[in-house]
N, C-alpha and C positions, 0 to 999 in steps of 0.2 A: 402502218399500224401494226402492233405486236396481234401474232397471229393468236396465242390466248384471250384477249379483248375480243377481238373479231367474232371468233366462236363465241364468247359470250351473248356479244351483241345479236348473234343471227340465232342462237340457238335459245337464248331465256328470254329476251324483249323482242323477238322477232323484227331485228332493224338489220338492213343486211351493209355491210359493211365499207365507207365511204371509200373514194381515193383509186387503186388500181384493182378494183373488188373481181372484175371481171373480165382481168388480164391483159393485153395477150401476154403469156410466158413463152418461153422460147427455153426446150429439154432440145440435148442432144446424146445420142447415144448408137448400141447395138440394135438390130432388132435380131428377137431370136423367136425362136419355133417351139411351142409348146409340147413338152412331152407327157407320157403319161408315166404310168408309175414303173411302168416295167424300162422306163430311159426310151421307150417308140416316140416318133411322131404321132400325134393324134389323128384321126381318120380325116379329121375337118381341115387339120391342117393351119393352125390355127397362128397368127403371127404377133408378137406385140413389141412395143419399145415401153421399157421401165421409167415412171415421173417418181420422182423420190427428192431426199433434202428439202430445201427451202421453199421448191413450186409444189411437193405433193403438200405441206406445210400451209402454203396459200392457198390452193383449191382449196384446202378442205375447209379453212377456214373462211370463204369466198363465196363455196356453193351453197345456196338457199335452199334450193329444190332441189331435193336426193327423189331419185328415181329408182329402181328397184333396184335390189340389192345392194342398196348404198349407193348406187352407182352417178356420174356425173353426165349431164348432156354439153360436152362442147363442139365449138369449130377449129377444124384444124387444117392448117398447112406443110405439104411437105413439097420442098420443091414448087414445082407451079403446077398441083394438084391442091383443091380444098374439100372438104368433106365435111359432114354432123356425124357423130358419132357417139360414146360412153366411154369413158375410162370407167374403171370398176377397182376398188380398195381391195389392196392385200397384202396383210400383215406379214406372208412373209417375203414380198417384195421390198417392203416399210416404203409404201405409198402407194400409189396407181398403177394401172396397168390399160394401154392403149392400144387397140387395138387396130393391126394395120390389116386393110382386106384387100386379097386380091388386086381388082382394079388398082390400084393406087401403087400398090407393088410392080405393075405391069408396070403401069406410065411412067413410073420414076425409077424403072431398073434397080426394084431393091431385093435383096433373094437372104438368106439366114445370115447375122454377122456384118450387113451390111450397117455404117454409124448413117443413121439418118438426124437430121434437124429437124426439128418440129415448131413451129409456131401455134401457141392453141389458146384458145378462149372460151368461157364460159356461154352455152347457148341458149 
């Protein structure tokens, strides 16, 4: 379904969008470590993998229920770790932003740079 439609459908008639509405995608990439403005790491320490093109494309036109700050609830896999979590919209990412924590870094041996696979779904 063109992702224009879709947003229509889910955002003016509140019909949420038939067919693979609710995923699963499969992003792969870097994960990198959030800096702040001075180019530091953040105190928190903070880790994400970038969804953009075609799947930040689908989500957005896919997810129903925006939770704060725009943000999306899905499931995800990396490796044979699964998680619920939020991607969260940024324009100057041009799409999502996912958040890897900790644990899941641990279990699947991923540190700054590392390309991870992601399977994820709307939850």
């Amino acid at each position: 379904m063109d992702a224009d439609l879709a947003r229509f459908l889910r955002d003016e008639l509140g019909v949420a969008p038939e067919g693979n509405a609710a995923g699963p995608w499969t992003v792969r990439g870097p994960v990198w470590l959030w800096r702040g403005a001075d180019g530091e790491p953040a105190k928190a320490a903070w880790y994400f993998l970038t969804i953009d093109g075609d799947t930040a494309q689908a989500i957005r036109a896919s997810a129903v229920n925006a939770a704060a700050w725009g943000s999306v609830y899905v499931a995800v896999t990396i490796g044979g770790t699964t998680w619920r979590t939020s991607l969260f919209p940024s324009k100057a990412h041009g799409g999502w932003l996912l958040p890897v924590k900790a644990m899941v870094r641990k279990a699947e041996k991923i540190a700054e740079g590392s390309v991870v696979e992601a399977v994820l779904a709307l939850a």
